[in-house]
Structure formats: C-alpha cells, structure tokens
C-alpha angles and dihedrals in degrees: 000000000000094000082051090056097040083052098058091039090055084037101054082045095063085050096054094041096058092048093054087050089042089052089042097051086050101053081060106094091048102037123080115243082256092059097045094051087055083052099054086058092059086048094049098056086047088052114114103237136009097255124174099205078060100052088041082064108035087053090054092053083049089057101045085044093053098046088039086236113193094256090064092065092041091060098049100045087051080047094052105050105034108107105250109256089052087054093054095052095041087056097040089052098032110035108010100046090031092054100033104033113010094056081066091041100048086046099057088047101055079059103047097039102021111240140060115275112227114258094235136346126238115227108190105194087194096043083224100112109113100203080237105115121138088250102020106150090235100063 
C-alpha cells in the first residue's frame, strides 16, 4: 500500500512538474532574460528529484540567459511562431522529458554502457550541415 501511494505521489509530481516547465517555456517568448532566470529558479525547486545532472543544466540556461547568448533568441523566435499545438509537444519532447526524465535515464545508462549518451542527435536530410553553427553542440 505504501509503494502504491508513494507511486501516485511521485507520479502527480511529475504532473505538476511538467506543467510549471510547460508554463515557464512559454512565457519565454514574452518575459525578459531577467525575468526567465528568475523563472528557472521556480522550475528547479518543482522539479521531482534533486538531481545533479538538472542543476548542471539549469545553470547553463541561466548562463546563456544571463550573457544573452545566440541560442536564447533563437529559441524564442522557434517559440513564437510554432502553431500551438507544434510548441506544446516540442517543449514537452525537448525540454520537459529531456529535464525531467532523460537526466535519470542518461545517467543509468553511462553506468550500464560506460559512457554518456549525447543529449540529441543532429540529422542533417541535405548532408550539407557543417557542424559549424555559433552554438552547435560539437564545437
């Protein structure tokens, strides 16, 4: 009985967890960088579990918040003019299940296979990407 209750707790946290990140990414495209990074601090104490591989992350988004680093306009410009619809899933796949679930899966993985998975992968239909982006993770 008590696993049960400690399933659904851990269970309606995630919930709410994802809500409060849904509602944060989406104040993105209207709230100054100040006012994000203030944000990110509301979403990290929502967040499931204190998790290292999280604060690592959420202190790098705080960084590139607070030297207005490239990556911060491009995200709000993809976040601004995505239907909807389209702008709920990509943060529920890239940000949300990456931040809330993926940190514990990567993690479990590095033991089990030795080694850190990469956070995404970068298809590239032309072949013409030259992995040479101001902000491209392989640099």
């Amino acid at each position: 009985m008590k696993k049960k209750i400690s399933v659904l707790r851990n269970k309606i946290k995630s919930f709410f967890a994802e809500q409060a990140l849904s509602l944060t990414f989406s104040f993105l495209s209207r709230v100054s960088n100040k006012g994000f990074i203030k944000l990110t601090y509301i979403a990290e104490k929502v967040l499931t579990r204190d998790d290292p591989i999280i604060k690592v992350a959420m202190n790098e988004i705080r960084r590139y918040f607070s030297q207005n680093h490239p990556c911060v306009e491009l995200t709000r410009r993809i976040l601004r003019g995505l239907n909807p619809r389209c702008r709920k899933a990509l943060i529920k796949a890239f940000f949300i299940k990456s931040t809330l679930k993926g940190a514990s899966q990567c993690r479990e993985y590095a033991d089990k296979e030795g080694f850190i998975p990469p956070f995404f992968l970068v298809l590239s239909p032309t072949m013409r990407c030259n992995l040479n982006c101001v902000g491209c993770s392989t640099r």
